[in-house]
C-alpha positions in Angstrom: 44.9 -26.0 47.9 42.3 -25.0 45.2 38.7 -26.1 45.3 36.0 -26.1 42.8 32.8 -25.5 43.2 29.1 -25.5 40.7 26.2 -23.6 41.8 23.4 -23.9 39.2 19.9 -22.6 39.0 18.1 -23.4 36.6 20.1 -23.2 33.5 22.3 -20.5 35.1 25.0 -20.6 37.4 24.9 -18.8 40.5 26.9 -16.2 42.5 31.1 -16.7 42.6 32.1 -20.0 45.0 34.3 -16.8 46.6 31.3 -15.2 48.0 29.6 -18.6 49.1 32.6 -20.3 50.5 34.7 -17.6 51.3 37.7 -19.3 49.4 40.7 -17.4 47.9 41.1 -19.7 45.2 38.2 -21.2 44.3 37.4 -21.7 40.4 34.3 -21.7 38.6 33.4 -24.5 36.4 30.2 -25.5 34.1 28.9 -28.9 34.8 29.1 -31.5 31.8 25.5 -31.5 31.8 25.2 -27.7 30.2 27.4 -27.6 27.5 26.4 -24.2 26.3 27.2 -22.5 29.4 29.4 -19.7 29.7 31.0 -18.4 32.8 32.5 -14.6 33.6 33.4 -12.2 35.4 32.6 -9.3 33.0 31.0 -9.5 30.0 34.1 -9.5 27.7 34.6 -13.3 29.1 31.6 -14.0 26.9 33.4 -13.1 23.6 32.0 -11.7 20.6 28.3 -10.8 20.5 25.8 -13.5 18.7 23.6 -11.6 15.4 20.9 -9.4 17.6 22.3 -10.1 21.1 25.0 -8.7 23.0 26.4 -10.5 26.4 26.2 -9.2 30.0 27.5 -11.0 33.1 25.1 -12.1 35.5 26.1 -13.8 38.8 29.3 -15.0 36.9 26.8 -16.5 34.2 27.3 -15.3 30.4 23.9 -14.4 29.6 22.2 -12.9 25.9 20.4 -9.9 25.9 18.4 -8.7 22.9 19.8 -6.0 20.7 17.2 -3.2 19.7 14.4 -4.6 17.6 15.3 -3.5 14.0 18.9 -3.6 14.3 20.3 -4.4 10.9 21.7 -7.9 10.8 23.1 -10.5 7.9 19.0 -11.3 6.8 17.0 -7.9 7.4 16.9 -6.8 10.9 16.7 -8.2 14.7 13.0 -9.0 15.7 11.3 -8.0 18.6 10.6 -11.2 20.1 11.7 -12.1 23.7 14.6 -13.7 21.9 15.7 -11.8 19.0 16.0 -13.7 16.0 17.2 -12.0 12.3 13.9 -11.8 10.3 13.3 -10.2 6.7 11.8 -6.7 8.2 9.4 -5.4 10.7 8.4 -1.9 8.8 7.7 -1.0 5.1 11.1 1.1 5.9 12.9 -2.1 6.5 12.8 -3.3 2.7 14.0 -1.2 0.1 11.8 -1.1 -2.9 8.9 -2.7 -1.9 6.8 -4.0 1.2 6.6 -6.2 4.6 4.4 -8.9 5.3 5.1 -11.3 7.5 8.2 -10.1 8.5 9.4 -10.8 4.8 10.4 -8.6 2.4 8.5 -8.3 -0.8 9.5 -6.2 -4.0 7.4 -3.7 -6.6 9.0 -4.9 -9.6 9.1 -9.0 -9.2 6.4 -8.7 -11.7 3.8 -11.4 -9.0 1.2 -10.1 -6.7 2.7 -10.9 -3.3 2.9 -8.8 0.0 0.1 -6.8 0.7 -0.3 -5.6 -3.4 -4.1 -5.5 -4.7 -2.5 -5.7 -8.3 0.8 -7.3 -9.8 3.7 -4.8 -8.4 0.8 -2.0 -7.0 -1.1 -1.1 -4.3 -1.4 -1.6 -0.7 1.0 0.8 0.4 4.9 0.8 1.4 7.0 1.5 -1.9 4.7 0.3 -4.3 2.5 2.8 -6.1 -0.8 2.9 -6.7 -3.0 0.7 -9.4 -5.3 1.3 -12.0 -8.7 2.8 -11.3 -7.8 3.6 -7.4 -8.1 7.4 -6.3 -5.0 9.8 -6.7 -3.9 13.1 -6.1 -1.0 13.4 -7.9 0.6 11.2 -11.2 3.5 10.4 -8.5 0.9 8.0 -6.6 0.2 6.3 -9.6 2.2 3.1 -10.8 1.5 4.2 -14.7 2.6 7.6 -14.0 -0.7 9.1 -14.8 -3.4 10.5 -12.2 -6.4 11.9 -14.3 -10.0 13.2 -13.3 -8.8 11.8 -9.3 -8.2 7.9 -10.5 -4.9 6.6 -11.9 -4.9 5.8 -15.6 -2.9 4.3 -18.3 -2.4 7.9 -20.2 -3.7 10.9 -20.0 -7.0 11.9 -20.4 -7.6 15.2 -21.2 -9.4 14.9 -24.8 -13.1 16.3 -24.9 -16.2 14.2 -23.1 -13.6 11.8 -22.0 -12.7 10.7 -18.1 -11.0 7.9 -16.3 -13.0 7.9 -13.4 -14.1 4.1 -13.7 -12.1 0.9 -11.8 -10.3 0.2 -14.9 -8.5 3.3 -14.7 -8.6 3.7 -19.0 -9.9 6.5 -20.5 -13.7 6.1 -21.8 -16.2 8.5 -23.3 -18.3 10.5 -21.0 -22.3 9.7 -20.9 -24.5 10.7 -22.9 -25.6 14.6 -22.1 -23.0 15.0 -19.4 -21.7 18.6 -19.4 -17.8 18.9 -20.0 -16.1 21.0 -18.7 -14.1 21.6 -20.9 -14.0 25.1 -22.6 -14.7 23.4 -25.9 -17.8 22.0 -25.0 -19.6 25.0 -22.8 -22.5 27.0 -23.1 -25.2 24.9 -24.6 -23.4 21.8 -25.4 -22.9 18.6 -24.1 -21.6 15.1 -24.5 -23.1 12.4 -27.4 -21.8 9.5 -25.2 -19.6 8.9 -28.5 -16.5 11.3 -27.1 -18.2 14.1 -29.3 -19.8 17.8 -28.1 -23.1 18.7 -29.3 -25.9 20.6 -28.5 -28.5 19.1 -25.4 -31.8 18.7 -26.5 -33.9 21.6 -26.5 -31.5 23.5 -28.5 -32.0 25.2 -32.1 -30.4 22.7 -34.7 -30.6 22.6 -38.5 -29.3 19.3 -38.8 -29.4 15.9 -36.5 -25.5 15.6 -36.3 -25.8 18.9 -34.3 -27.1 17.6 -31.5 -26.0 14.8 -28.9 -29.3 13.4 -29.4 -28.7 12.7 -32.9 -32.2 13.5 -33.7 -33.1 17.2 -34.7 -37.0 17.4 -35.3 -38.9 20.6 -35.7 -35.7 22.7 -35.7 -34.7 21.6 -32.0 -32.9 18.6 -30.8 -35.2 15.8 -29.2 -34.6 13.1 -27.2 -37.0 10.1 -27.8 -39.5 8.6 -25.7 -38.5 7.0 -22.4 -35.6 9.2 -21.9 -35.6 11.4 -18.8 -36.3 15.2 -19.4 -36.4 18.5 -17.6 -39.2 20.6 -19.8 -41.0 19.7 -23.1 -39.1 21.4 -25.8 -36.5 18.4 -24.9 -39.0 15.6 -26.2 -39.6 14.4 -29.8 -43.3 15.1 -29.1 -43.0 18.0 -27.3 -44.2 15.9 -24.3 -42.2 15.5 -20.7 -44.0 14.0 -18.2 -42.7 13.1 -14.3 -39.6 13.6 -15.7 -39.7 11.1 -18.9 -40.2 11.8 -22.5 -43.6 10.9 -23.6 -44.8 9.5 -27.3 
C-alpha cells in the first residue's frame, strides 16, 4: 500500500516521509497551497539553474542558492544581494567603455553627462578620460588628447609666454612679467601679458616695444605707478616704495 505524506516548514518541506514514518513507499508531494515548490532528492531533480542561482537539495526541498556576485548574466552581471538578481554592473570593470552608477551602465561616447561624468563623456573615473582644465600627467588621461603645463587642453601649448594651466583647459597668454621658460625668452626677458617676450623693466631699451612694459623712458624700461616693484630702476620715476611704483 503506498502512503503520502507533507511535512512543511515554513515555505519548505521537511525531511523524507521514509525517515519520519519509516515507510518503504512513501511519496513526497507539495501541497496545493505552494505552487512553486520543488521537491528532490539531489539537486538535478530541480532542473536547470534560474539566471544567478544554482539549485541544491535541502531536506528533499529544491532550494536557490546565489551564484557568485558578478557572474555574467543576460543584463550585466548577478548582484550581491541576499537574492541575486541580474543588474547592469557592480564595478567600472563590469561596463565596457564607460562607467557604473547605480548598478547601471553608462557610456563615454553617448554624448550626455550621466554616470558619475563632471563633463559630457569625461571625468569621474572608470573608462572615461579626463576633461578640460583637470590636472594630468600624461596626454593619454586627457579626453582631447592633449595634457600641457600639468592640465588637459584642447591643443598643444607649447608657443612662447603661453600655458593652459586655467579651468578651461585653452591655451592663454602668460601674465604680464612672468618669466618663460622657454629658451627663447631667457636671460633678461619676460612676458608682455600679450603672448610676446620682452625685456623686464629695469633693463636697457632704445625703444618702448622692447620692453614688456611697453614704456621705455630714460633708456630703461619702466613700469608706471601703482605697479609692484623690486628696486627703483624698475619705476617710471625712479621711485619704488613698500614694493609699489611711486609717481
Amino acid at each position: 500500500m503506498r502512503h503520502f505524506c507533507v511535512v512543511v516548514m515554513g515555505l519548505l518541506l521537511l525531511a523524507s516521509c521514509r525517515q519520519i514514518l519509516g515507510i518503504e513507499e512513501a511519496t513526497l508531494i507539495c501541497p496545493p497551497e505552494l505552487p512553486g515548490c520543488k521537491l528532490c532528492s539531489v539537486s538535478q531533480d530541480c532542473g536547470p539553474s534560474d539566471e544567478c542561482h544554482a539549485w541544491t537539495c535541502e531536506d528533499n526541498a529544491c532550494v536557490p542558492v546565489n551564484m557568485p556576485a558578478r557572474t555574467k548574466c543576460a543584463t550585466g552581471v548577478c548582484s550581491d544581494d541576499p537574492v541575486s538578481v541580474c543588474v547592469g554592473c557592480l564595478e567600472y570593470e563590469d561596463c565596457s567603455g564607460g562607467q557604473c552608477r547605480d548598478r547601471t551602465c553608462s557610456r563615454c561616447d553617448d554624448g550626455i553627462q550621466n554616470g558619475w561624468e563632471t563633463g559630457i563623456d569625461c571625468g569621474g573615473g572608470g573608462a572615461c578620460k579626463d576633461c578640460l582644465g583637470t590636472a594630468c600627467q600624461v596626454a593619454g588621461d586627457c579626453k582631447s588628447g592633449f595634457c600641457e603645463d600639468g592640465t588637459c587642453c584642447v591643443a598643444t601649448c607649447d608657443d612662447v609666454c603661453a600655458y593652459c594651466g586655467n579651468p578651461q583647459g585653452d591655451c592663454r597668454p602668460m601674465p604680464k612679467y612672468v618669466q618663460d621658460f622657454n629658451p627663447v625668452c631667457a636671460g633678461e626677458n619676460v612676458c608682455d601679458g600679450s603672448g610676446g617676450c620682452r625685456l623686464r623693466p629695469g633693463e636697457v631699451c632704445i625703444n618702448p616695444v622692447d620692453c614688456a612694459s611697453f614704456r621705455c623712458v630714460m633708456n630703461r624700461c619702466r613700469k608706471d605707478a601703482g605697479e609692484p616693484c623690486s628696486f627703483p630702476q624698475e619705476c617710471v620715476e625712479d621711485l619704488c616704495v613698500d614694493g609699489v611704483c611711486q609717481k
